[in-house]
mmCIF file as gemmi writes it, N, C-alpha and C atoms, coordinates in Angstrom:
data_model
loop_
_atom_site.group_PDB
_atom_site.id
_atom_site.type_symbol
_atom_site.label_atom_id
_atom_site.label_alt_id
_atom_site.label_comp_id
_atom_site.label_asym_id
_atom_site.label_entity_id
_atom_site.label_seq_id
_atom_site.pdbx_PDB_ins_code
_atom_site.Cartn_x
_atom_site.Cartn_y
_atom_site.Cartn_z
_atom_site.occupancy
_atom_site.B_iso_or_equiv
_atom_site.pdbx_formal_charge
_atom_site.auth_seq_id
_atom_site.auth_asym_id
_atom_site.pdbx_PDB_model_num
ATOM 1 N N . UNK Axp A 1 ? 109.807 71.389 104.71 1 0 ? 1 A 1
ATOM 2 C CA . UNK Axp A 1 ? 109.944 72.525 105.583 1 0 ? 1 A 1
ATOM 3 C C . UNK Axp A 1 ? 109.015 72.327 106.786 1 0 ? 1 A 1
ATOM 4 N N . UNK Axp A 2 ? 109.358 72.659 107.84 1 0 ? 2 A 1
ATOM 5 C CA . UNK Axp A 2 ? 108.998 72.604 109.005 1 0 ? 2 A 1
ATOM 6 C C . UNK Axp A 2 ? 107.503 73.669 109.079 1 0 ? 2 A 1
ATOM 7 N N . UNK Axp A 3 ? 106.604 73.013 109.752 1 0 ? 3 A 1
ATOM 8 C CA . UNK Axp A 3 ? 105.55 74.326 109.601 1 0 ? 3 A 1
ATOM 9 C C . UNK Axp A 3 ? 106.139 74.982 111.033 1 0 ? 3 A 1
ATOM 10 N N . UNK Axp A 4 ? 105.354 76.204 110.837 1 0 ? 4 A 1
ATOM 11 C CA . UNK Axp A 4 ? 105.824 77.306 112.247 1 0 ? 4 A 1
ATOM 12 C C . UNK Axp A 4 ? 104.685 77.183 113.523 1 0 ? 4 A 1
ATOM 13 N N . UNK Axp A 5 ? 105.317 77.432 114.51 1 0 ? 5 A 1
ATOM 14 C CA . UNK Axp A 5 ? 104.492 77.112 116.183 1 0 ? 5 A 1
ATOM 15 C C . UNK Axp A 5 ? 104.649 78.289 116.424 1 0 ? 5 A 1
ATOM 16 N N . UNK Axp A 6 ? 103.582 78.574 117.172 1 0 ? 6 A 1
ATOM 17 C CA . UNK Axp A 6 ? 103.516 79.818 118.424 1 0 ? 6 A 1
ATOM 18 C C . UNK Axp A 6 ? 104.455 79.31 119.441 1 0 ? 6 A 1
ATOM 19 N N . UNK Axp A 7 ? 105.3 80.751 119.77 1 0 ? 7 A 1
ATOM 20 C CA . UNK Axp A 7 ? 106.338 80.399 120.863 1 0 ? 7 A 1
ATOM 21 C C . UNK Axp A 7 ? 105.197 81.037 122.556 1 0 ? 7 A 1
ATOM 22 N N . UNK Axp A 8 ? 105.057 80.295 123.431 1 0 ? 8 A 1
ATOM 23 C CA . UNK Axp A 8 ? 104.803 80.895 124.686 1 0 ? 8 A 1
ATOM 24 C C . UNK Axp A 8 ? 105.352 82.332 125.108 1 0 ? 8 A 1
ATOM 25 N N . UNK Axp A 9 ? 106.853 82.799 124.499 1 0 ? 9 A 1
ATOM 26 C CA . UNK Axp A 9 ? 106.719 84.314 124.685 1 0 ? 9 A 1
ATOM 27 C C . UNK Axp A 9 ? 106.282 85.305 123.968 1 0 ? 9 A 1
ATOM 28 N N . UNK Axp A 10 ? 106.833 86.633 124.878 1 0 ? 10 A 1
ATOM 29 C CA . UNK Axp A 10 ? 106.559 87.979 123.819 1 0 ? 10 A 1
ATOM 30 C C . UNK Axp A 10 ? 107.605 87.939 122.51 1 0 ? 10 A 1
ATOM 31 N N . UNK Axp A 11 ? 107.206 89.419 121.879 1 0 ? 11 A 1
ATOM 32 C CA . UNK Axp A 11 ? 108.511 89.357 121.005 1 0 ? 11 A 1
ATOM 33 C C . UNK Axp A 11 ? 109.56 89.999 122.229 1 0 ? 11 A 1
ATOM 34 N N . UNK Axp A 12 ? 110.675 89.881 121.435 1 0 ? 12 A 1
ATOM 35 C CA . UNK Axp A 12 ? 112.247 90.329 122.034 1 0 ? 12 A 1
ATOM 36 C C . UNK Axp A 12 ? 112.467 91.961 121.693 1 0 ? 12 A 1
ATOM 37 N N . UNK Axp A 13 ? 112.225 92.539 122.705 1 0 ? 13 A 1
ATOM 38 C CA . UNK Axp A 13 ? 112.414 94.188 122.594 1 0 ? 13 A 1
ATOM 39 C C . UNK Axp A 13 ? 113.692 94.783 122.28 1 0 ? 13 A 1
ATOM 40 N N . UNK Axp A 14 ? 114.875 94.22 123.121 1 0 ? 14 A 1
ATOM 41 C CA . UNK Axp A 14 ? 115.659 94.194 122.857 1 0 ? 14 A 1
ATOM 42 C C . UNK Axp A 14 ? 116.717 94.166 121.421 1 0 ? 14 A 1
ATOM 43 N N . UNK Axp A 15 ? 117.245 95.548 121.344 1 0 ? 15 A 1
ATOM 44 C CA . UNK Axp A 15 ? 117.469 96.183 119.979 1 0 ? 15 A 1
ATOM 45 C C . UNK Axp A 15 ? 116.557 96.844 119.315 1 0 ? 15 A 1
ATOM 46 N N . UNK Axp A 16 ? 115.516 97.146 119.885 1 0 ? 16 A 1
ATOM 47 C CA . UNK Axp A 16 ? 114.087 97.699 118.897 1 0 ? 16 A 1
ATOM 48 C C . UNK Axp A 16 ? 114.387 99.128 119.545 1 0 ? 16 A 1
ATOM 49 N N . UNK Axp A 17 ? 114.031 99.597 118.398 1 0 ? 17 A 1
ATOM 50 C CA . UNK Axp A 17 ? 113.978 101.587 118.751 1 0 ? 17 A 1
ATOM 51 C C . UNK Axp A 17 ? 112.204 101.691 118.781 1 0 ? 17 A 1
ATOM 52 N N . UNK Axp A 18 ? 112.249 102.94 119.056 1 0 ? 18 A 1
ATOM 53 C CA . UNK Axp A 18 ? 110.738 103.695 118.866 1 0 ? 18 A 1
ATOM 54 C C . UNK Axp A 18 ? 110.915 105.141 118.785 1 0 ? 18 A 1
ATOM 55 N N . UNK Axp A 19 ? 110.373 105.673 117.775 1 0 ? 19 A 1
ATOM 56 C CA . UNK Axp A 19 ? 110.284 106.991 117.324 1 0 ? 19 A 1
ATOM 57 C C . UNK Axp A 19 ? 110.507 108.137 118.692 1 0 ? 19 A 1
ATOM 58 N N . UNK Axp A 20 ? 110.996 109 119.017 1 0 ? 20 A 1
ATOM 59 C CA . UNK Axp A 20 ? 111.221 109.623 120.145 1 0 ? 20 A 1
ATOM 60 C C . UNK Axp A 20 ? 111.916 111.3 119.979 1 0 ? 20 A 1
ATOM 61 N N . UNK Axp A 21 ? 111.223 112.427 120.945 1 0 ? 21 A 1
ATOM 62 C CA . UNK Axp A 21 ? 111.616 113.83 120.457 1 0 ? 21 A 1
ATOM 63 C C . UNK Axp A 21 ? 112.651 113.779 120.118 1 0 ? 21 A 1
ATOM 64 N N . UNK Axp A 22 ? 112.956 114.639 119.39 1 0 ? 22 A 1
ATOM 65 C CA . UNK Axp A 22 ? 114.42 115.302 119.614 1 0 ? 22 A 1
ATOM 66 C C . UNK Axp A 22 ? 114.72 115.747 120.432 1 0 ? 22 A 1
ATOM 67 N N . UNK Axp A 23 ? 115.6 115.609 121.331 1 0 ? 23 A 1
ATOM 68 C CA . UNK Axp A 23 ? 116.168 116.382 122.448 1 0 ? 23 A 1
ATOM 69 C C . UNK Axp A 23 ? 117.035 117.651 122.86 1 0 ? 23 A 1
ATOM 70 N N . UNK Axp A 24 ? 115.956 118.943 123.261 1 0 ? 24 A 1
ATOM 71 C CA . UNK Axp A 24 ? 116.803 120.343 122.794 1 0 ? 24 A 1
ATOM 72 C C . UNK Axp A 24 ? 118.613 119.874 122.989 1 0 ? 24 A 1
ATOM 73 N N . UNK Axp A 25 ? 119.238 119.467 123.936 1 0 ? 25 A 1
ATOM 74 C CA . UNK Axp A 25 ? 120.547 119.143 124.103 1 0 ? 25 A 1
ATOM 75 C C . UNK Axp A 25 ? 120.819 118.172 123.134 1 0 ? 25 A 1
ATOM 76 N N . UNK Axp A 26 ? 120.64 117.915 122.235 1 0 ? 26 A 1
ATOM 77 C CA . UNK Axp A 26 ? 120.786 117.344 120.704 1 0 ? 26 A 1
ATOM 78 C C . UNK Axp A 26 ? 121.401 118.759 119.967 1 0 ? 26 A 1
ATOM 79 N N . UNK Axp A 27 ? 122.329 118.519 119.462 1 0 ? 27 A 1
ATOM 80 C CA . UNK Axp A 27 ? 122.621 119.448 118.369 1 0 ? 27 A 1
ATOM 81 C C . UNK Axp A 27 ? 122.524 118.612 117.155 1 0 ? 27 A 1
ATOM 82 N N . UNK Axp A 28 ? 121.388 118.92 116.516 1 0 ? 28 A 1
ATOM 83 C CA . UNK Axp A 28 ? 120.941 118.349 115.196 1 0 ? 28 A 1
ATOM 84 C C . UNK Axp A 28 ? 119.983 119.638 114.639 1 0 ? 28 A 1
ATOM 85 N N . UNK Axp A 29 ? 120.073 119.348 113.138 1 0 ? 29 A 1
ATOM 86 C CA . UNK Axp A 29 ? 119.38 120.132 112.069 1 0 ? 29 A 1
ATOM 87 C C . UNK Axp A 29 ? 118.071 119.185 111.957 1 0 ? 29 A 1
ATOM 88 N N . UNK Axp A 30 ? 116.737 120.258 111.808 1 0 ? 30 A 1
ATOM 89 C CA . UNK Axp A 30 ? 115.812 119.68 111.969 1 0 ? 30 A 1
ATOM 90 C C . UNK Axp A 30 ? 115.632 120.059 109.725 1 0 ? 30 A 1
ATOM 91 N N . UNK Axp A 31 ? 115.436 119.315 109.324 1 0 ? 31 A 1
ATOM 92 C CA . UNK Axp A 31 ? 114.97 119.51 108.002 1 0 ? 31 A 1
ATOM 93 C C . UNK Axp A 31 ? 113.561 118.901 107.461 1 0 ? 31 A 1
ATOM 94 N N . UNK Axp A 32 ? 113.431 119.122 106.598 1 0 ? 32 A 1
ATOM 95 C CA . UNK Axp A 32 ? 112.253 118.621 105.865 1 0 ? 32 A 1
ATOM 96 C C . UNK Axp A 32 ? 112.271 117.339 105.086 1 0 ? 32 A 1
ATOM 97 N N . UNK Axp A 33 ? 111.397 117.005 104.778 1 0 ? 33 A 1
ATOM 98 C CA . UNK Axp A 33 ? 111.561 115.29 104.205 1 0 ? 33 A 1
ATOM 99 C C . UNK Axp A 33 ? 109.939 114.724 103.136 1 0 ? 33 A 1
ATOM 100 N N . UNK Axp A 34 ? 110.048 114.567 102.229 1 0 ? 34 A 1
ATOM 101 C CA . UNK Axp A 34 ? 108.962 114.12 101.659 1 0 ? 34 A 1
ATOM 102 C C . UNK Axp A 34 ? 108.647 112.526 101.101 1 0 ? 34 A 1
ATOM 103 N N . UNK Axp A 35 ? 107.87 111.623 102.054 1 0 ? 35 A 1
ATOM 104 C CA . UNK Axp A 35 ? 107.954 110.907 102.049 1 0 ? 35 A 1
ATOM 105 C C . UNK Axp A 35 ? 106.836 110.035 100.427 1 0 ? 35 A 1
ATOM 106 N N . UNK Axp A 36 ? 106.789 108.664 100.119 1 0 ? 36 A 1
ATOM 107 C CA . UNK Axp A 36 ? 106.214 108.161 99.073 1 0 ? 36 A 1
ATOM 108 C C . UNK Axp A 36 ? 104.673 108.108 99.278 1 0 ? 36 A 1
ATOM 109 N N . UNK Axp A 37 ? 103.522 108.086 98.526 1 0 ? 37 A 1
ATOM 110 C CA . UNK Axp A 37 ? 102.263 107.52 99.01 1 0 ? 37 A 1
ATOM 111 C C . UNK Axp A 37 ? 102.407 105.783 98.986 1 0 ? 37 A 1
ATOM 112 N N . UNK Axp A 38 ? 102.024 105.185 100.348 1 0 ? 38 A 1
ATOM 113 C CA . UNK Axp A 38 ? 102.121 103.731 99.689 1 0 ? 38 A 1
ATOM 114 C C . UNK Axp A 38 ? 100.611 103.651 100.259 1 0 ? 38 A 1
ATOM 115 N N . UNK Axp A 39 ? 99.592 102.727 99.457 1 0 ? 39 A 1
ATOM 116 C CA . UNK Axp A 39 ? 98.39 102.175 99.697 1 0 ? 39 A 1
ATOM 117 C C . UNK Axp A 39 ? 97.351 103.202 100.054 1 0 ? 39 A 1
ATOM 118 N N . UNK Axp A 40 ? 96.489 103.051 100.614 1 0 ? 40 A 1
ATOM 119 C CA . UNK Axp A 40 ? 95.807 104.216 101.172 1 0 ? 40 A 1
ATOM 120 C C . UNK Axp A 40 ? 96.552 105.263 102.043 1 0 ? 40 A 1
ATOM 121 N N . UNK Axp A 41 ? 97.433 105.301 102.287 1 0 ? 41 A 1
ATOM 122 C CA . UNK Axp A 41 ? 98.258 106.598 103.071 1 0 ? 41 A 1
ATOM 123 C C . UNK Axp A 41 ? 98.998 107.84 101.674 1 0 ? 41 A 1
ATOM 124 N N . UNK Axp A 42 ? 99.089 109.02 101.982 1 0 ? 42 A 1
ATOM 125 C CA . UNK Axp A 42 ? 98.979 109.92 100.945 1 0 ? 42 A 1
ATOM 126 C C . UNK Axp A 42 ? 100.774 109.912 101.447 1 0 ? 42 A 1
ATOM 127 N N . UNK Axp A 43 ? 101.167 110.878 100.406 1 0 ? 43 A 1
ATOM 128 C CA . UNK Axp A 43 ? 102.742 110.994 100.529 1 0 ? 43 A 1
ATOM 129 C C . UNK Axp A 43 ? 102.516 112.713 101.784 1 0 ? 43 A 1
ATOM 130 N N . UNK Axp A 44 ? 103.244 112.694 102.451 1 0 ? 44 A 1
ATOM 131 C CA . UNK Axp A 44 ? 103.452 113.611 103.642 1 0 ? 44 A 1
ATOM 132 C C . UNK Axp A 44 ? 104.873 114.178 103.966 1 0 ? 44 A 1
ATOM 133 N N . UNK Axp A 45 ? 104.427 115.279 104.525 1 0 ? 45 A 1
ATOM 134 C CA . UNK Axp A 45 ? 106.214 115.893 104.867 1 0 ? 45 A 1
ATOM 135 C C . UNK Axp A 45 ? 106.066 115.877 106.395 1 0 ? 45 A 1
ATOM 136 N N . UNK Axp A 46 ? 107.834 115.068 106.646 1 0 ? 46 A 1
ATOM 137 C CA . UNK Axp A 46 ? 107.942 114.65 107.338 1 0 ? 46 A 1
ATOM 138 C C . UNK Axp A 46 ? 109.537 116.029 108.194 1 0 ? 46 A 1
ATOM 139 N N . UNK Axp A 47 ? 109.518 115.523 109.449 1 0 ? 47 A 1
ATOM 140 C CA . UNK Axp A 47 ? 111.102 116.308 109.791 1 0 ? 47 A 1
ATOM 141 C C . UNK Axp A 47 ? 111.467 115.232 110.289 1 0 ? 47 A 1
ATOM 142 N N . UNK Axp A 48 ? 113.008 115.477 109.393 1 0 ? 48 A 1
ATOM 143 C CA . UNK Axp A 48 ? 114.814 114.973 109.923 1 0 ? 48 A 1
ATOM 144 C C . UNK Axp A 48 ? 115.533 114.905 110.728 1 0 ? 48 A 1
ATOM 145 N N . UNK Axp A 49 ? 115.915 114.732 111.898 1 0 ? 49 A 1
ATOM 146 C CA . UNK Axp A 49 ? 117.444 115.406 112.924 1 0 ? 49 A 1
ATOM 147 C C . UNK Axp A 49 ? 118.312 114.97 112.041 1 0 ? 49 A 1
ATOM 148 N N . UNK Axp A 50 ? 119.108 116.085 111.542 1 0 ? 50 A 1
ATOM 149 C CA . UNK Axp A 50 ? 120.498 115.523 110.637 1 0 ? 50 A 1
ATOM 150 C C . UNK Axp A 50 ? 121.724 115.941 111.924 1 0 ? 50 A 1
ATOM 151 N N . UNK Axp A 51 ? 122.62 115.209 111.718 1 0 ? 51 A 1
ATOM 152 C CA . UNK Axp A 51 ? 123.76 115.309 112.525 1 0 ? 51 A 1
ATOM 153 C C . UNK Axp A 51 ? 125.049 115.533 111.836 1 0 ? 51 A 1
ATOM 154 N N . UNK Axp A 52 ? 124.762 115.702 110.753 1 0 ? 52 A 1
ATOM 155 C CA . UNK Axp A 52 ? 126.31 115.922 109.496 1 0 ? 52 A 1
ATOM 156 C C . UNK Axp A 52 ? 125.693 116.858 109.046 1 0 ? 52 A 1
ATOM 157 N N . UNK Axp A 53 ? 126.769 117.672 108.246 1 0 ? 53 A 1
ATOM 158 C CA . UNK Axp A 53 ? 126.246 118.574 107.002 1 0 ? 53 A 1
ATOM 159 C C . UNK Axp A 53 ? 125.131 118.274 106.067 1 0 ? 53 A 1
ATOM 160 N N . UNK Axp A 54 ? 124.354 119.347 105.93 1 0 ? 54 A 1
ATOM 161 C CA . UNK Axp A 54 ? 123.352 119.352 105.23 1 0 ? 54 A 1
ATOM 162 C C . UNK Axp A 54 ? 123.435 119.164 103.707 1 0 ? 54 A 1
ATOM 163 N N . UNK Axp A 55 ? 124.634 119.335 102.866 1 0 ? 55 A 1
ATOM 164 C CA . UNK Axp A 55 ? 125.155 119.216 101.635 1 0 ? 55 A 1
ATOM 165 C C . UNK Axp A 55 ? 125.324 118.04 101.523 1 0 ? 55 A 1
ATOM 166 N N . UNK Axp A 56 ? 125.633 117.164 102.469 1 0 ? 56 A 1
ATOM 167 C CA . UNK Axp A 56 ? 125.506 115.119 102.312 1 0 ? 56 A 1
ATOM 168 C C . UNK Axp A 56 ? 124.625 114.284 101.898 1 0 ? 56 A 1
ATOM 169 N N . UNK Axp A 57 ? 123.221 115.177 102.314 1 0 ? 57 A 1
ATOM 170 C CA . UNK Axp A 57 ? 121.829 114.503 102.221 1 0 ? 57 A 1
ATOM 171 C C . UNK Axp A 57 ? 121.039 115.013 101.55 1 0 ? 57 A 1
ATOM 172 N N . UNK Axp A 58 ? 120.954 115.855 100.81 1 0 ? 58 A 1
ATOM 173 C CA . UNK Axp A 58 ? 120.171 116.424 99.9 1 0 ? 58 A 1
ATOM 174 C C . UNK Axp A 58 ? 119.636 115.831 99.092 1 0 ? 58 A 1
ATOM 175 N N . UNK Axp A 59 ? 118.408 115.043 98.81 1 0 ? 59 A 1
ATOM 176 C CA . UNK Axp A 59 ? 117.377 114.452 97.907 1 0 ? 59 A 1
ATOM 177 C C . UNK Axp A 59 ? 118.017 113.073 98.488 1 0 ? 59 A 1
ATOM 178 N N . UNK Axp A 60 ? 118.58 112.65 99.735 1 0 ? 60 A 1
ATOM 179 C CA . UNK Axp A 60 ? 118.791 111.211 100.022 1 0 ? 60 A 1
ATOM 180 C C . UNK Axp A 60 ? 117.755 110.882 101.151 1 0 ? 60 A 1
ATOM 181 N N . UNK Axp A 61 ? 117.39 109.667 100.777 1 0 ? 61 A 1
ATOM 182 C CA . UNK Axp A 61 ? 116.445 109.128 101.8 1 0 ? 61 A 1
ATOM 183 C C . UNK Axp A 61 ? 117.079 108.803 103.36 1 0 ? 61 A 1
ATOM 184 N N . UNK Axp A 62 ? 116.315 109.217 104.617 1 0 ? 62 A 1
ATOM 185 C CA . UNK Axp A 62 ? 116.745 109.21 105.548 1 0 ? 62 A 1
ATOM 186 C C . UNK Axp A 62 ? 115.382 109.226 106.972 1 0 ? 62 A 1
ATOM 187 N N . UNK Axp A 63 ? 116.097 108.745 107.727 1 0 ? 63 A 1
ATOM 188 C CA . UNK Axp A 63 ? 114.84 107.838 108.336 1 0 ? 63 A 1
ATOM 189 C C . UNK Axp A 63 ? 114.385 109.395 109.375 1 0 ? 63 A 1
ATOM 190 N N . UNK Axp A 64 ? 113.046 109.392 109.274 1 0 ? 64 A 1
ATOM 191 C CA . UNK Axp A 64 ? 112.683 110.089 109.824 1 0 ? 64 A 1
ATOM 192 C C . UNK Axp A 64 ? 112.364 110.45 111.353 1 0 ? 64 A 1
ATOM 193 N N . UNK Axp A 65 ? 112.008 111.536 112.339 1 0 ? 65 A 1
ATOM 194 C CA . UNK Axp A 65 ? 111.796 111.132 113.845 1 0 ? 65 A 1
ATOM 195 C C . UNK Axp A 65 ? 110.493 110.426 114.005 1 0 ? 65 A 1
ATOM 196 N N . UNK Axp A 66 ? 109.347 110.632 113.363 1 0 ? 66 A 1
ATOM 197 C CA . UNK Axp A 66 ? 108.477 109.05 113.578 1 0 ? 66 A 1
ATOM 198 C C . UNK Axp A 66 ? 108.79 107.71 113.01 1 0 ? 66 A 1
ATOM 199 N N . UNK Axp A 67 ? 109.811 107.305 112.6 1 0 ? 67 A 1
ATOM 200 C CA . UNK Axp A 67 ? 110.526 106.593 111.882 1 0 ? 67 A 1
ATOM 201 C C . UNK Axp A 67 ? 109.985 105.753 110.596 1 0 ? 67 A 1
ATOM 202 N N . UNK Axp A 68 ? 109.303 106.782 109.745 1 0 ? 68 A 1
ATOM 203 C CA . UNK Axp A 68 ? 109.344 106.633 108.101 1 0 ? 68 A 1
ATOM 204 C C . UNK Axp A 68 ? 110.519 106.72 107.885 1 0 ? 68 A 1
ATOM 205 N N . UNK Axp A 69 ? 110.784 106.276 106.387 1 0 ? 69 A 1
ATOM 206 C CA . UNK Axp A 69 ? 111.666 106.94 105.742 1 0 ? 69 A 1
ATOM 207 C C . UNK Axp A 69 ? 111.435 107.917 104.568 1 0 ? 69 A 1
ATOM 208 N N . UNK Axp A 70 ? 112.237 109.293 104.52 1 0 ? 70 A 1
ATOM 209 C CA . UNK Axp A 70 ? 111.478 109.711 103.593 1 0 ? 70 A 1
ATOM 210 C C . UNK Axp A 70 ? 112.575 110.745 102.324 1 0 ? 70 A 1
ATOM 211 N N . UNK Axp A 71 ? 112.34 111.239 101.597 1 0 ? 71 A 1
ATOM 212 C CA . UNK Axp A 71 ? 113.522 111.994 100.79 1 0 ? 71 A 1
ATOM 213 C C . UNK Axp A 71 ? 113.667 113.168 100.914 1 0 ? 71 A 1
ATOM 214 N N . UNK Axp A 72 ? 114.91 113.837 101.745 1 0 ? 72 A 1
ATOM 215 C CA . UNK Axp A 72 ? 115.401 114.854 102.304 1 0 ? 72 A 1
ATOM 216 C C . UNK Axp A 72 ? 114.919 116.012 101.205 1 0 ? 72 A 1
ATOM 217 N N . UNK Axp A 73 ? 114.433 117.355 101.465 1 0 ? 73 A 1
ATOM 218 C CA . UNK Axp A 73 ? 114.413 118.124 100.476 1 0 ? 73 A 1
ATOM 219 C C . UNK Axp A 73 ? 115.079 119.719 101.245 1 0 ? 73 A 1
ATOM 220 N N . UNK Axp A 74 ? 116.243 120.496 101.577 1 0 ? 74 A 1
ATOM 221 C CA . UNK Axp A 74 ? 116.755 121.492 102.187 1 0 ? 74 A 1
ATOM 222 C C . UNK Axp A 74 ? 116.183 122.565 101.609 1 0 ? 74 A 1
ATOM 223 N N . UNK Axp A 75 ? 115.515 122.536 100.288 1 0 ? 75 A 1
ATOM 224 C CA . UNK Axp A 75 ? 114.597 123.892 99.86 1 0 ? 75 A 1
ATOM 225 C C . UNK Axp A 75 ? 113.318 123.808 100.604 1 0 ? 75 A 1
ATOM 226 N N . UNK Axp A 76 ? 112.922 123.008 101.558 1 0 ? 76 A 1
ATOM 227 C CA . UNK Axp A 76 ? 111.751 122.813 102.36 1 0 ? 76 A 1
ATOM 228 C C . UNK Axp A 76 ? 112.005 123.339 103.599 1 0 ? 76 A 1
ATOM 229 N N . UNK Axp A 77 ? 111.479 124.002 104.635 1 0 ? 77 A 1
ATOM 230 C CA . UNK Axp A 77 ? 111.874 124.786 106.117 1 0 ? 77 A 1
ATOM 231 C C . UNK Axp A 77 ? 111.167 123.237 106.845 1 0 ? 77 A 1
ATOM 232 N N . UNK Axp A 78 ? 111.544 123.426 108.184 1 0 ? 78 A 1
ATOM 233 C CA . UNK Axp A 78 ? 110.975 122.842 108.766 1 0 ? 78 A 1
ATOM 234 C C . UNK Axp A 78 ? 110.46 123.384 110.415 1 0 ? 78 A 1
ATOM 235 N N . UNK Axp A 79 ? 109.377 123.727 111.024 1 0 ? 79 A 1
ATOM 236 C CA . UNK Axp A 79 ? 108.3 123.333 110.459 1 0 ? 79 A 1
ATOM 237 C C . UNK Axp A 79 ? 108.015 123.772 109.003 1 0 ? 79 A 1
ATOM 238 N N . UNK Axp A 80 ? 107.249 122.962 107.898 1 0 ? 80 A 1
ATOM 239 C CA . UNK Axp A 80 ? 106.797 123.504 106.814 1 0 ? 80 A 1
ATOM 240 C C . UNK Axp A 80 ? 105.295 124.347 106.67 1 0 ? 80 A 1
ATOM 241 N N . UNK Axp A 81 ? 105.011 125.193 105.774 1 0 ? 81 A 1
ATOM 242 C CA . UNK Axp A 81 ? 103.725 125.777 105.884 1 0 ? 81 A 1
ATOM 243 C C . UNK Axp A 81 ? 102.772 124.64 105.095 1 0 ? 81 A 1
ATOM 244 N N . UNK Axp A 82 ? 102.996 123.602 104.505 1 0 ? 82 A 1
ATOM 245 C CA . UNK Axp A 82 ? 102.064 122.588 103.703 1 0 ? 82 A 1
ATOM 246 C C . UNK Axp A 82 ? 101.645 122.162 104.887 1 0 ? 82 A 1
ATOM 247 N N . UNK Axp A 83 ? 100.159 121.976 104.449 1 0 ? 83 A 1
ATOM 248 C CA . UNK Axp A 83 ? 98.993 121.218 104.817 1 0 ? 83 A 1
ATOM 249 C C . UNK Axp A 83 ? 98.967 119.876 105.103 1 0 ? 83 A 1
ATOM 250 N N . UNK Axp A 84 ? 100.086 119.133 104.257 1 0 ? 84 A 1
ATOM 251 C CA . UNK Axp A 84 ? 99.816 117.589 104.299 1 0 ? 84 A 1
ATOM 252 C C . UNK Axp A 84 ? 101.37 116.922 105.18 1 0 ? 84 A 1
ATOM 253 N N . UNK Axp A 85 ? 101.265 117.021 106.377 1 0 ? 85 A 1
ATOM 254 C CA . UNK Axp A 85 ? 102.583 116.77 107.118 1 0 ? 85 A 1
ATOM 255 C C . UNK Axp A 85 ? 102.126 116.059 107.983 1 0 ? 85 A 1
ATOM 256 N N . UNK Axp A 86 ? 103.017 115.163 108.857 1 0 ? 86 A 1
ATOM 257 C CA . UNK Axp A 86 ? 102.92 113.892 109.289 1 0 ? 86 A 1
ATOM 258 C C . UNK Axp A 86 ? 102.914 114.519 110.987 1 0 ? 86 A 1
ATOM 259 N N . UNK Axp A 87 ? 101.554 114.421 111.35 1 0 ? 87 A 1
ATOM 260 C CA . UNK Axp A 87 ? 101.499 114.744 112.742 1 0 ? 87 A 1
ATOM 261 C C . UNK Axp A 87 ? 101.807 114.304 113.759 1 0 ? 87 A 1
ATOM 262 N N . UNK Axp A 88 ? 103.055 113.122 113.917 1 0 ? 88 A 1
ATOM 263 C CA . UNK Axp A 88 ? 103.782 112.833 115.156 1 0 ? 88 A 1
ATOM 264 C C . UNK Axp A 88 ? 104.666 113.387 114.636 1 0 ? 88 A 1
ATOM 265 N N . UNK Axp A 89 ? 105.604 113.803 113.555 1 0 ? 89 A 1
ATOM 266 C CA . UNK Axp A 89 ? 106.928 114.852 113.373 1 0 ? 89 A 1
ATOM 267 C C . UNK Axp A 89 ? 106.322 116.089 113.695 1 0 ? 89 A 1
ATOM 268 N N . UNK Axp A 90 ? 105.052 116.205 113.656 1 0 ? 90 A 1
ATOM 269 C CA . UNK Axp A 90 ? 105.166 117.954 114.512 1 0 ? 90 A 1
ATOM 270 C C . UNK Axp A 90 ? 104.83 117.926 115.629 1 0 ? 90 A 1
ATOM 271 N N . UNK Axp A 91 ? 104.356 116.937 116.589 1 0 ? 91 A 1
ATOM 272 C CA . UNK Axp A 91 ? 104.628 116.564 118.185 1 0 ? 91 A 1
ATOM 273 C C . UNK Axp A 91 ? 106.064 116.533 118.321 1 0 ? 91 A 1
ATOM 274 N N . UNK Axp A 92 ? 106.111 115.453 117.652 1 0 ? 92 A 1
ATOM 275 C CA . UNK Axp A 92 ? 108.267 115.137 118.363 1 0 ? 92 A 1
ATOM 276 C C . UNK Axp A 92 ? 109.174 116.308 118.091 1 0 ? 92 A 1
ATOM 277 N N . UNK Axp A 93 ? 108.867 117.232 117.212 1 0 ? 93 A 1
ATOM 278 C CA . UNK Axp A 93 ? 109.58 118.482 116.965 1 0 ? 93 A 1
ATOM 279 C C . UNK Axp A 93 ? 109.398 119.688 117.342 1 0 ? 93 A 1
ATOM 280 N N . UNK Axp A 94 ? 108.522 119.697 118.746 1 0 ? 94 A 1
ATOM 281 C CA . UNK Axp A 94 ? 108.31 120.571 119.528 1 0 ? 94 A 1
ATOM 282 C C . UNK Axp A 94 ? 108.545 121.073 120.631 1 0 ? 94 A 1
């Protein structure tokens, strides 16, 4: 196997997203989302833009607006009143 070289460029942006508001002229459902603890980061509730019915996604994992992914919960409001929520989903959802 070939060992690996540094290439002289950047990476390729192109096709890459980045987490971004929701946009009031968006018609999307903002829901709730509870994401996993991995490593030192605690598990957090996160918000959704859903664009389908809300009966589709219920306890399904779905990528969030800071772009975790996390597991839809519709008995959760969003904003939520818990303490432990992911503070760029309550920037981008404002």
């Amino acid at each position: 196997m070939a060992p690996l070289t540094p290439r002289p460029r950047g990476a390729d942006l192109e096709g890459m997203s980045a987490p971004a508001a929701v946009p009031a002229s968006v018609s999307a459902t903002v829901v709730a989302a509870r994401s996993r603890p991995h490593g030192p980061t605690s598990a957090l509730w996160h918000a959704v833009a859903l664009h389908r019915p809300i009966a589709e996604v219920d306890g399904a994992c779905e990528l969030t607006v800071c772009g975790s992914l996390a597991r839809v919960d519709v008995e959760q409001p969003w904003p939520t009143p818990a303490r432990d929520v992911c503070p760029a989903c309550v920037v981008l959802t404002r």
